[in-house]
ZALOTOR-508018 format. One line per 2 residues: number of its first residue (from 1); their letters; for each residue z, x, y of C-alpha. Coordinates in steps of 0.25 Angstrom, whole numbers, plus 2048, in hexadecimal, padded with zeros to 3 digits. Last residue first. Layout:
ZALOTOR-508018
NUM) A) Z,X,Y ~ ...
end
This chain:
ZALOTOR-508018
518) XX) 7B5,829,829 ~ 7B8,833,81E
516) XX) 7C8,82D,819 ~ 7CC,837,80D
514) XX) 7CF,830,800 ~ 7DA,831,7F7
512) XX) 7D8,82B,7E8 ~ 7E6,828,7E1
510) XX) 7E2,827,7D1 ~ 7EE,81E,7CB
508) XX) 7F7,81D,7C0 ~ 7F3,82B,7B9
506) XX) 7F7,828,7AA ~ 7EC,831,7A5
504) XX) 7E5,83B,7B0 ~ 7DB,834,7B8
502) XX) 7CC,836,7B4 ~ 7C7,827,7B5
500) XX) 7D5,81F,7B4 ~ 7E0,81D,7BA
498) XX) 7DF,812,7C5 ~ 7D9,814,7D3
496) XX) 7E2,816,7DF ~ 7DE,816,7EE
494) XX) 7E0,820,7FA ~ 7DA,820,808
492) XX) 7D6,82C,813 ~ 7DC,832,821
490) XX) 7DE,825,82A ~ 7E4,81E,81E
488) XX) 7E2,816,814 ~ 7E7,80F,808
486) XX) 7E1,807,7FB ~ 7D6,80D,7FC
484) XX) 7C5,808,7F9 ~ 7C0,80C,7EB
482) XX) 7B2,811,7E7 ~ 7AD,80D,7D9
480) XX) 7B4,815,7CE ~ 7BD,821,7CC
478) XX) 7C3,82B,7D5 ~ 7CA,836,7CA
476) XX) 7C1,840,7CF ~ 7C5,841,7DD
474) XX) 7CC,84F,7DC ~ 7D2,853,7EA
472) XX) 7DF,855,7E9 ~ 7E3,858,7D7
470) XX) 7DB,863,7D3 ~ 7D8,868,7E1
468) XX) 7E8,86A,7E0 ~ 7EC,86A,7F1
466) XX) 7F3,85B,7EF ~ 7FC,862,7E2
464) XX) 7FC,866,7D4 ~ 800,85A,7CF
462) XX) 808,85A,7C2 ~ 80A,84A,7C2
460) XX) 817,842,7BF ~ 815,838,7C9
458) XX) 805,83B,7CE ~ 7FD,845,7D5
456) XX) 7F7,848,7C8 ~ 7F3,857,7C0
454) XX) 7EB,855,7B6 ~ 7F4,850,7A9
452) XX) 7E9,847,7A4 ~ 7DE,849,7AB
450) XX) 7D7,84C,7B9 ~ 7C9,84C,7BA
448) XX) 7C0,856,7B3 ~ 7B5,855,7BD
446) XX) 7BF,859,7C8 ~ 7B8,851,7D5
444) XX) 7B1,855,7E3 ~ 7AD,849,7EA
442) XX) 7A0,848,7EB ~ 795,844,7F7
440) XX) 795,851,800 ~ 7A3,84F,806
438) XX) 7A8,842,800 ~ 7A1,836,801
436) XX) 7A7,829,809 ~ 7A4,81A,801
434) XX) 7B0,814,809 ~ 7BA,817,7FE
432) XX) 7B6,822,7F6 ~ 7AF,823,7E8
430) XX) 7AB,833,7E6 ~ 79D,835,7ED
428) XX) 791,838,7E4 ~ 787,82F,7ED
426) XX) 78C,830,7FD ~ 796,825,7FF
424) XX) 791,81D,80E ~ 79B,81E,819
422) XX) 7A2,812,81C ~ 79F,806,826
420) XX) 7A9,7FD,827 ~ 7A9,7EE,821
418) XX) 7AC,7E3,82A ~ 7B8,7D9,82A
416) XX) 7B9,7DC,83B ~ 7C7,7E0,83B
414) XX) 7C9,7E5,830 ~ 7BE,7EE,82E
412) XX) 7B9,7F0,821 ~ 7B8,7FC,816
410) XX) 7B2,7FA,80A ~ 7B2,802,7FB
408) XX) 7A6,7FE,7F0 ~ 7A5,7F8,7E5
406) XX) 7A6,7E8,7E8 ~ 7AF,7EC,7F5
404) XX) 7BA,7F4,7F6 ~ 7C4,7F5,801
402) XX) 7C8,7FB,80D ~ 7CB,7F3,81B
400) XX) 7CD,7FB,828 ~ 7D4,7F6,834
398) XX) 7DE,801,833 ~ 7DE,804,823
396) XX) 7DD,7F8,819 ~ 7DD,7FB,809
394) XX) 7D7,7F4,7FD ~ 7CD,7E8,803
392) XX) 7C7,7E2,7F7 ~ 7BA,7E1,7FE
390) XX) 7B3,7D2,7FF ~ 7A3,7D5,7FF
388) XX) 799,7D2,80B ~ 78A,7CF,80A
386) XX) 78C,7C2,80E ~ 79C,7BC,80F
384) XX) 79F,7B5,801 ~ 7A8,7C0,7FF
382) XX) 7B0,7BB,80C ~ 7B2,7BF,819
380) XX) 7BB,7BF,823 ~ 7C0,7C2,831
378) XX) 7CB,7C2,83C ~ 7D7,7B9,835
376) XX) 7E1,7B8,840 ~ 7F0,7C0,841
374) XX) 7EC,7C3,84F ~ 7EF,7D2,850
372) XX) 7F0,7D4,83F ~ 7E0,7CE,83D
370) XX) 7DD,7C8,830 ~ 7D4,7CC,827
368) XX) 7CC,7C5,81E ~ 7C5,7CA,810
366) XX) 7BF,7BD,808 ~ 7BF,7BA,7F8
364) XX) 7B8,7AD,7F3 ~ 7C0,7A9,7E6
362) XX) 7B6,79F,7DF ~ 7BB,790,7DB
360) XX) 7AA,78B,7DD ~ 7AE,781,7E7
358) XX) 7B2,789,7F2 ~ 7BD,793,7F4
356) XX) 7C8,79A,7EC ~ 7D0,7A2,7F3
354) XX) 7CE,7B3,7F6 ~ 7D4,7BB,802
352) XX) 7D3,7CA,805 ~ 7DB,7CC,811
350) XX) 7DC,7D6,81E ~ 7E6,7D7,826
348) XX) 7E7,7DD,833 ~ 7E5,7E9,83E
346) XX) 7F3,7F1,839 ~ 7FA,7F1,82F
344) XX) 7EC,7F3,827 ~ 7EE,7E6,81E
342) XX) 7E8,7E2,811 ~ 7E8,7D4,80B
340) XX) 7E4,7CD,7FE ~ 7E5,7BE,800
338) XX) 7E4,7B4,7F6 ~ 7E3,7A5,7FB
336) XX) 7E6,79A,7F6 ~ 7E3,790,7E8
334) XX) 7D8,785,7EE ~ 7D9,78B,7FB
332) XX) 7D8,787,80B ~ 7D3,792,813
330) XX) 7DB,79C,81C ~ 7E2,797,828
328) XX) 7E7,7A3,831 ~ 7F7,7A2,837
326) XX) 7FB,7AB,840 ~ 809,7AD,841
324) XX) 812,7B2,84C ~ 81F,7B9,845
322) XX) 820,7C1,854 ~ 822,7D0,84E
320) XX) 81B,7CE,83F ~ 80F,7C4,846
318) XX) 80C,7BC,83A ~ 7FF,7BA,833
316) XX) 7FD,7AF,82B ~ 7F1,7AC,822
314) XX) 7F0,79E,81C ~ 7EB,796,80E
312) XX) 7ED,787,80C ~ 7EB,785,7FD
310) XX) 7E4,77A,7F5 ~ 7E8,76F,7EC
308) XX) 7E3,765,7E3 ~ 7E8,75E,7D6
306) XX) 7F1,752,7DD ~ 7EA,755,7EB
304) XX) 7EA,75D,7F6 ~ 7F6,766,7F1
302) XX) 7F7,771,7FC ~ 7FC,77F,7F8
300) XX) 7FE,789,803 ~ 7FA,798,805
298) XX) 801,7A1,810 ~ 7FB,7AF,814
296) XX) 804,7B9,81B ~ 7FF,7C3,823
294) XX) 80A,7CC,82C ~ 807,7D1,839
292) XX) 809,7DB,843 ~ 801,7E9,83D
290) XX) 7FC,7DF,832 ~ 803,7DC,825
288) XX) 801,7D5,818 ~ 7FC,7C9,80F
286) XX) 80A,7C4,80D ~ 808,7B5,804
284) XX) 80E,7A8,808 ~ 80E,79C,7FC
282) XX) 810,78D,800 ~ 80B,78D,80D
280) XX) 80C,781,816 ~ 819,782,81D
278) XX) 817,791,81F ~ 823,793,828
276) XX) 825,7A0,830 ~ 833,7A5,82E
274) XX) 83A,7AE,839 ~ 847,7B9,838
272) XX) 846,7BB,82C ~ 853,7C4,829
270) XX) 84F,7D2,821 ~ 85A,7D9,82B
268) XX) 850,7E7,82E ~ 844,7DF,82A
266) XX) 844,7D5,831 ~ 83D,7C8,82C
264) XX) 830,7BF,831 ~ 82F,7B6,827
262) XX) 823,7AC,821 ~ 824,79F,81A
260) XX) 825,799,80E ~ 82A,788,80D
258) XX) 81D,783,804 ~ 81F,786,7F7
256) XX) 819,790,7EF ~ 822,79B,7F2
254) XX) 830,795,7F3 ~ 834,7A0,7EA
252) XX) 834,7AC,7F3 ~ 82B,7B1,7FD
250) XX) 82C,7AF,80B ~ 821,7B7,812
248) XX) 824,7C1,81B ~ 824,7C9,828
246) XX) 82E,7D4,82B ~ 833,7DA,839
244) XX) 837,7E8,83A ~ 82D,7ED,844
242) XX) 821,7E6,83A ~ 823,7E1,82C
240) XX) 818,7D9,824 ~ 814,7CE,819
238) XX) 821,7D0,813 ~ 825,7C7,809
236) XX) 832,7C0,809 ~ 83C,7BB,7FF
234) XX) 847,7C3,805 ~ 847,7CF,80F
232) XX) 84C,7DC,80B ~ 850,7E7,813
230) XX) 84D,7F5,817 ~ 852,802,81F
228) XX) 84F,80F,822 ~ 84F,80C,831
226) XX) 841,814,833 ~ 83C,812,827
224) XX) 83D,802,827 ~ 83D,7FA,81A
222) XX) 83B,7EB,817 ~ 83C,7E6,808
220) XX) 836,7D5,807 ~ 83B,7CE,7FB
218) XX) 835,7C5,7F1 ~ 83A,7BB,7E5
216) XX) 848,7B9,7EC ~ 854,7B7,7E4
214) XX) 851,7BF,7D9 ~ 852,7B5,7CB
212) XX) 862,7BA,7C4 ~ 85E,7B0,7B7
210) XX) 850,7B4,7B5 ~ 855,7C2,7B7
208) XX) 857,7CC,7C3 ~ 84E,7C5,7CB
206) XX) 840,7C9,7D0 ~ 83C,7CF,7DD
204) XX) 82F,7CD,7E3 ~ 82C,7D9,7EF
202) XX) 828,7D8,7FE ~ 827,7E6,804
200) XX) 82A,7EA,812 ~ 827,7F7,81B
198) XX) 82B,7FD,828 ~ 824,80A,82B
196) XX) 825,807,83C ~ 817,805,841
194) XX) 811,804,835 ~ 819,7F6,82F
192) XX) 817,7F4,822 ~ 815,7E9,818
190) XX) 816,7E5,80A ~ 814,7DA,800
188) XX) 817,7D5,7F0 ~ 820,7E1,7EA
186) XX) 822,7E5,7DC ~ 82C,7DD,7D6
184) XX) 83A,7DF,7DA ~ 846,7DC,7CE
182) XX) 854,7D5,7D2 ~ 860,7DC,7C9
180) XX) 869,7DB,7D8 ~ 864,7D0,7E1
178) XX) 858,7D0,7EA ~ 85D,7D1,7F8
176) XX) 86B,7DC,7F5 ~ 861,7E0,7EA
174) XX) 856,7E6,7F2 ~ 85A,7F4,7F6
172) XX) 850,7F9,800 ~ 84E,808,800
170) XX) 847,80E,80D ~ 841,81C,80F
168) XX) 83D,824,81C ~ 836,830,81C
166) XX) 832,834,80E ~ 82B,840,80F
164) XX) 81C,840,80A ~ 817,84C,813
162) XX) 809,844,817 ~ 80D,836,816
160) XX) 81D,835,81B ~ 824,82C,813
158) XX) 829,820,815 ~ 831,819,808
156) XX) 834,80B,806 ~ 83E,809,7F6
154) XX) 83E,7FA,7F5 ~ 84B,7F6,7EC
152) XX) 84D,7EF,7DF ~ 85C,7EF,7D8
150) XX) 862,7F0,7CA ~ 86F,7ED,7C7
148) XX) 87B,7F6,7C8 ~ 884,7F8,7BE
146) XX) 880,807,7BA ~ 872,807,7BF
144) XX) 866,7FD,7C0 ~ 858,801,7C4
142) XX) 851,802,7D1 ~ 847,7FA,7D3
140) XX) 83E,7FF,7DD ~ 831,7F9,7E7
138) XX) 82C,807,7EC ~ 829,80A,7FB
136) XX) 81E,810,805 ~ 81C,813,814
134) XX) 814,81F,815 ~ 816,826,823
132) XX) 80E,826,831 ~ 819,82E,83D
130) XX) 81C,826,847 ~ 82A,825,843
128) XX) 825,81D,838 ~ 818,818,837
126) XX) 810,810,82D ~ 807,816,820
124) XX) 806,80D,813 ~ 80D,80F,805
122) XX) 80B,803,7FC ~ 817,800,7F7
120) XX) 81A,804,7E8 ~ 821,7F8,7DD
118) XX) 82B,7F8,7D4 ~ 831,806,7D4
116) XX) 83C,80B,7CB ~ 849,810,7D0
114) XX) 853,816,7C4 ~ 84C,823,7C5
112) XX) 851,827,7D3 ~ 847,82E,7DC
110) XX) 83E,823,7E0 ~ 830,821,7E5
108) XX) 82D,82F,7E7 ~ 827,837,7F1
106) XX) 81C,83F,7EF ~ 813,849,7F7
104) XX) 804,850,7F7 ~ 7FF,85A,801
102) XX) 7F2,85F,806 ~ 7EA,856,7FF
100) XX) 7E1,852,80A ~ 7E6,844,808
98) XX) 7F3,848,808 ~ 7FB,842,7FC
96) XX) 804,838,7FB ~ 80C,836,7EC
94) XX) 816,829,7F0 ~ 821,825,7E4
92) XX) 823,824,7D7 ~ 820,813,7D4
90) XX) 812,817,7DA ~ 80C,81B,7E8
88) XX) 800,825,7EC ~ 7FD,829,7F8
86) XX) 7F2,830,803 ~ 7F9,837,80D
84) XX) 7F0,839,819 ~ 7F5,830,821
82) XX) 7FB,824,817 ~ 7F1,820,80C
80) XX) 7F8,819,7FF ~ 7F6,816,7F0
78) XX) 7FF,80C,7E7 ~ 803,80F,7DA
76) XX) 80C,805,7D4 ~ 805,800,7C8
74) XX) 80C,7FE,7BC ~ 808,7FE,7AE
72) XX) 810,80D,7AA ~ 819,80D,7B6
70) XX) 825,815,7AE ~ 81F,823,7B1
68) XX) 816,824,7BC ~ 809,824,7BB
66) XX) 800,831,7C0 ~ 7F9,832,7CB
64) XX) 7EB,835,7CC ~ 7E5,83B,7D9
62) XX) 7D8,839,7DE ~ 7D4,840,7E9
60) XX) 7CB,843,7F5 ~ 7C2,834,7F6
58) XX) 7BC,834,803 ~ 7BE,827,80B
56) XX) 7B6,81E,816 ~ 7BB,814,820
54) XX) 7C8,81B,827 ~ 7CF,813,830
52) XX) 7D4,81A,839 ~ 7CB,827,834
50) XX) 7D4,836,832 ~ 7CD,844,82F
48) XX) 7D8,84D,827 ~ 7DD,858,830
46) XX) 7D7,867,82C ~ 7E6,86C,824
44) XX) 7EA,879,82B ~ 7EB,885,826
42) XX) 7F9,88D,82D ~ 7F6,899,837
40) XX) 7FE,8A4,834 ~ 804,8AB,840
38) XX) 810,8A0,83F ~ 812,8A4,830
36) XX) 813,8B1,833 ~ 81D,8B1,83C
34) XX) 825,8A7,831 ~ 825,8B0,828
32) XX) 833,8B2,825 ~ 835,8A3,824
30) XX) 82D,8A2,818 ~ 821,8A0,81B
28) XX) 817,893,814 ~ 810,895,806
26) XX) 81A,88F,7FE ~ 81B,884,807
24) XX) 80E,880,807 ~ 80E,880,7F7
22) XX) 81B,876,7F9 ~ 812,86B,7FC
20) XX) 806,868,803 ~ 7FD,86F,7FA
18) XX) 803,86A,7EE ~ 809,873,7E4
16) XX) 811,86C,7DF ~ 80F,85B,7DF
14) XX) 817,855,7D3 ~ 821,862,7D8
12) XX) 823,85E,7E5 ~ 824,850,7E2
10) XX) 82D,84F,7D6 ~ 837,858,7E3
8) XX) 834,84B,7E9 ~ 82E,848,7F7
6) XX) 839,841,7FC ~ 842,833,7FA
4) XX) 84E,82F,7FE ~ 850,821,7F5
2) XX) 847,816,7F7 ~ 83F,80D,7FF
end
């Protein structure tokens, strides 16, 4: 995903003195004194506890960060937890910080002025070199100059989570597939292998103009780290990638007739190497990844009579190495299924599903998962369950499902459907995910809150760095009923709110870090 990158010289002064940053340096020997400095022992920092997966969280910050210019009605941040670097994402670039606040970093999202970013990838933790990094990218147009047109790519960055160096980077020109003039939307699907850092993303292109239409209305972008290179696949969306190998869904204008399929590509050629007809499905739709498989749910339109129809609905989960499918029946529909759908990479997929059933025309919402060794459907319920509620699940960690329920955040065990026990929240506690208090039943907080023009940790913020108590460690911009994250890790979680409260003016989002208790 882009040009060489690095923790920006913008960087070092957005975030001056930092406690993690050049402040150290300052106060390390010189060379000269380097006897001395052996004698002298160096502080250490005590080591963060760890639960895999955690189940309750304690809210440690909330950190405002300010919009960029030029994205006034757009919203491209996105929040992430890889180790112990909780992150923020928007059309500028990555901001991680420590979660014990110890140091702060920033790598940008472009350093030429002519690229503008469509759309942010969610940044997620795999492996490379055996070492965990963040694995993230930018969806770019990059504007036209001199006599050449304009052009898309897919910009893929891996950076390393608590240094925030870029490692290894990608940049994937899509005009030689797409066309010159072409235009990306922003993208539709997305998958990661952990084990090797590979990463595709699924993006809708439009044409140049009504009379130059784009040749494809989707492609899939691949990109390895380790051979720094990419490709693109046509009108296919990826539904999972794993050792090089891609799964998909065809997706281009035949949608809506019978005909679709699913592929199996490569993705160091882009070639299809194998296509698994869906003769009965008249729109297929990628729900996500497991560690071996890829779920893909079909829907098909069945006219029973002149003025009647309903829908056949499926799951299929496809072996990534072998292209085995397992096929799971769902119910019948008068108008389909939607499915909402989270995976952990790793144990399996879990989906919130609503149709319309019964006589009465009302949407019955269900929770499901399906299991990524088999590819079966283990469990379910629905809201008409006793004494049970359908969560909107929000993040998925290791076997572990986090959402919110009525007012209140949940955790669930993937593999059984059942709810995990949390620690009770003591009364006069900050909101935190799983209901844990902080030491002694508050959270401290700055009564004044910060304002406009308070220091920010934002684009075109005066942060005074991760070890300012003003900035690290101030919980007073958490608003609200208790929220459950948007990522996880085996140190804490992160999740946005919106402006408002007591955030500064034109803040875009409020990142809230939490520390993982139990």
């Amino acid at each position: 995903m882009l040009r060489p990158l690095v923790a920006v010289t913008a960087a070092a002064v957005l975030l001056a003195g930092c406690s993690g940053g050049d402040d150290k340096k300052s106060d390390s020997p010189s060379e000269g004194d380097s006897k001395n400095s052996a004698s002298t022992p160096t502080p250490t920092t005590p080591e963060l506890p760890s639960f895999d997966p955690p189940k309750a969280f304690n809210a440690v910050a909330a950190l405002p960060y300010a919009r960029s210019e030029g994205s006034i009605g757009l919203d491209y941040a996105v929040a992430g937890m890889v180790g112990k670097a909780a992150l923020y994402s928007n059309d500028t670039g990555m901001f991680g910080r420590l979660i014990d606040g110890s140091s702060t970093w920033q790598v940008p999202a472009t350093d030429v002025k002519s690229t503008k970013v469509v759309d942010v990838l969610k940044p997620v933790g795999v492996q490379l070199d055996g070492k965990e990094v963040i694995a993230t990218g930018y969806i770019q147009s990059v504007e036209a100059g001199g006599t050449q047109k304009a052009h898309a790519q897919v910009a893929f960055q891996w950076i390393d989570p608590v240094e925030g160096k870029l490692v290894s980077s990608v940049t994937v020109d899509l005009t030689p597939v797409i066309g010159p003039g072409s235009t990306v939307k922003r993208q539709m699907s997305y998958a990661y292998d952990t084990s090797t850092g590979q990463y595709v993303v699924s993006i809708g292109v439009s044409g140049a103009s009504m009379s130059q239409p784009a040749k494809y209305d989707t492609v899939a972008v691949y990109a390895d780290p380790a051979t720094k290179k990419g490709v693109v696949i046509p009108a296919v969306e990826a539904a999972g990638v794993l050792n090089g190998t891609v799964v998909g869904a065809t997706a281009d204008k035949a949608k809506g007739m019978k005909g679709l399929s699913m592929v199996i590509a490569d993705g160091s050629t882009g070639a299809i190497k194998k296509s698994i007809p869906t003769p009965t499905m008249t729109n297929l739709s990628v729900e996500g990844t497991g560690g071996k498989r890829a779920f893909i749910s079909g829907s098909g339109y069945v006219q029973d009579t002149k003025y009647d129809h309903h829908y056949l609905n499926s799951m299929y989960a496809v072996d990534i190495a072998s292209a085995e499918v397992v096929e799971t029946k769902m119910p019948n529909t008068p108008e389909g299924i939607g499915f909402d759908c989270k995976s952990d990479h790793v144990t399996a997929l879990v989906c919130s599903f609503s149709s319309i059933k019964g006589a009465d025309g009302n949407d019955i919402d269900e929770l499901g998962a399906f299991d990524d060794a088999t590819g079966k459907r283990t469990w379910s319920y629905s809201e008409k369950t006793a004494s049970r509620v359908v969560p909107e699940i929000t993040a998925f960690y290791n076997g572990y499902l986090y959402g919110n329920a009525q007012s209140q955040p949940a955790v669930l065990d993937a593999k059984t459907g059942q709810d995990v026990p949390v620690p009770a929240a003591t009364p006069g506690a900050t909101p935190t995910d799983g209901g844990s208090p902080t030491p002694g039943g508050t959270t401290p907080t700055n009564d004044s809150g910060p304002t406009s023009g308070a220091p920010t940790d934002g684009p075109g913020s005066t942060t005074t760095g991760a070890g300012d108590p003003g900035t690290w460690g101030d919980t007073s911009l958490i608003y609200g009923d208790p929220r459950a994250p948007e990522a996880v890790s085996k140190y804490g979680s992160t999740y946005l709110l919106s402006g408002g409260g007591k955030a500064p003016v034109l803040t875009e989002k409020i990142l809230v870090v939490q520390k993982a208790t139990s």
